[in-house]
C-alpha positions in Angstrom: -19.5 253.4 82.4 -22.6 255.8 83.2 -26.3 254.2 82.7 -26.3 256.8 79.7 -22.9 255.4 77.8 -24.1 252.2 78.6 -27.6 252.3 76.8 -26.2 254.1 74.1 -23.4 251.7 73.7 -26.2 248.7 73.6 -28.9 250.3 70.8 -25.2 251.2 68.9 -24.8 246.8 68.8 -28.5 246.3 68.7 -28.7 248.1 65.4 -25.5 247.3 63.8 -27.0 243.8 64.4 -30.6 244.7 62.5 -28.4 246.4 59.7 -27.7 250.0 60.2 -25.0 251.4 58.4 -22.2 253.7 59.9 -21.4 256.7 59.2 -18.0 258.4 59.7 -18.5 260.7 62.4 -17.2 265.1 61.6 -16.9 267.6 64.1 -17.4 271.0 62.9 -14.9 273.8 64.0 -16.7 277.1 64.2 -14.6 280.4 63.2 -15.3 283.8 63.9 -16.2 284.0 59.6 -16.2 280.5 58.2 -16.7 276.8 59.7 -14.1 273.4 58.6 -15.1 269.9 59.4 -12.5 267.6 60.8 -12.6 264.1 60.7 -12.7 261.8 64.1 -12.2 258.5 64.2 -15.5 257.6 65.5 -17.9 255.6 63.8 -22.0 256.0 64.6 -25.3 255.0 63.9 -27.3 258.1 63.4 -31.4 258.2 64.3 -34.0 260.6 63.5 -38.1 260.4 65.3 -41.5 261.7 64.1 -43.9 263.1 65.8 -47.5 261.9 64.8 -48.4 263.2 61.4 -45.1 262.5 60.0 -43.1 265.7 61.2 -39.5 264.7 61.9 -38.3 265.5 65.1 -34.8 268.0 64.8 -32.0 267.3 65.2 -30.6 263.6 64.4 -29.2 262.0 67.4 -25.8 259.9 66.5 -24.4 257.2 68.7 -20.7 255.0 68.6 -20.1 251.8 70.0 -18.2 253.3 72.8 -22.1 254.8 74.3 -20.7 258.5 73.0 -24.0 259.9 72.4 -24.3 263.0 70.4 -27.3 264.9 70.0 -27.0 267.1 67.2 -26.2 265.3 63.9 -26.8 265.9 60.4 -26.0 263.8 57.5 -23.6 265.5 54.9 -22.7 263.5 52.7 -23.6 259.0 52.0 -21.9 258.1 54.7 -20.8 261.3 56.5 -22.7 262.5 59.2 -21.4 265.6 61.5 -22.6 265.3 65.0 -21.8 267.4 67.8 -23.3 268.5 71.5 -22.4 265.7 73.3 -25.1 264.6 75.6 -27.6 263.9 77.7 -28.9 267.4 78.5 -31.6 269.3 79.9 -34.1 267.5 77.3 -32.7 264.3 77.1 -33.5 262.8 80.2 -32.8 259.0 81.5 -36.5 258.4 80.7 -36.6 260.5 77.3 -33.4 258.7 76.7 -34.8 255.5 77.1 -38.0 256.3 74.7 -35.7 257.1 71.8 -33.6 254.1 72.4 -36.7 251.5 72.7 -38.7 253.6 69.7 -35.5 253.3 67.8 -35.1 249.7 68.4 -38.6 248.7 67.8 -38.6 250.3 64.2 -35.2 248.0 63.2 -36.8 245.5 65.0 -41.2 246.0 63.1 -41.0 248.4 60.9 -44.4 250.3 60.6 -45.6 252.1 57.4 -47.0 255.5 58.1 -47.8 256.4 55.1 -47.3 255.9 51.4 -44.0 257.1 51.2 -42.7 256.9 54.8 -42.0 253.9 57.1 -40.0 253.4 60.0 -36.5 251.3 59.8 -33.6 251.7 58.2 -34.5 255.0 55.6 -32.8 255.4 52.3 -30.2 257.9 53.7 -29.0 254.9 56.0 -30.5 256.8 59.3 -32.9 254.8 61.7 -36.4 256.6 61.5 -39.0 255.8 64.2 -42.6 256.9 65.7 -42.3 258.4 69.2 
């Protein structure tokens, strides 16, 4: 297992330990006129960071227990999240990588509030929110 899978594969246990739900992962099948989701059956954690100020940083990132990392998830539905563009990539490097992982886990771990209505941890949508 890469250093990637293998980081991924630890925040995945880190957080079902500290409470974050699953989600049933979807892949989405893109057609010349129309686009169908198919069912996997992977289960993920799903994350989302903000930038200072509150901005949320696009797209979700999605993770299973096996390390898959995917970096391009959205929730669709409770519990449904489709996720896509399996990584790392050209952005996500080992040390970007590792910043999302360790912001990730420090928001399960201290949750901060930012501002009246926002604060990191587990949000109400059942994604991990954190402060980059």
């Amino acid at each position: 297992m890469n250093i990637f899978r293998r980081h991924a594969a630890e925040f995945f246990a880190f957080a079902r330990k500290r409470g974050a739900p699953l989600f049933q992962r979807y892949m989405e099948l893109e057609y010349t006129d129309y686009s169908e989701y198919k069912r996997t059956p992977d289960q993920c954690v799903v994350a989302v960071g903000w930038y200072p100020g509150g901005h949320f940083i696009e797209p979700r990132w999605a993770v299973t227990s096996d390390g898959a990392l995917y970096l391009s998830a959205y929730v669709r539905d409770k519990r449904d999240v489709v996720a896509s563009r399996k990584g790392p990539d050209l952005f996500w490097s080992a040390e970007t990588l590792e910043a999302h992982f360790v912001a990730a886990a420090s928001a399960l771990t201290a949750p901060v509030r930012l501002s009246n209505s926002q604060q990191t941890g587990i949000q109400p949508d059942g994604t991990i929110g954190y402060r980059l």
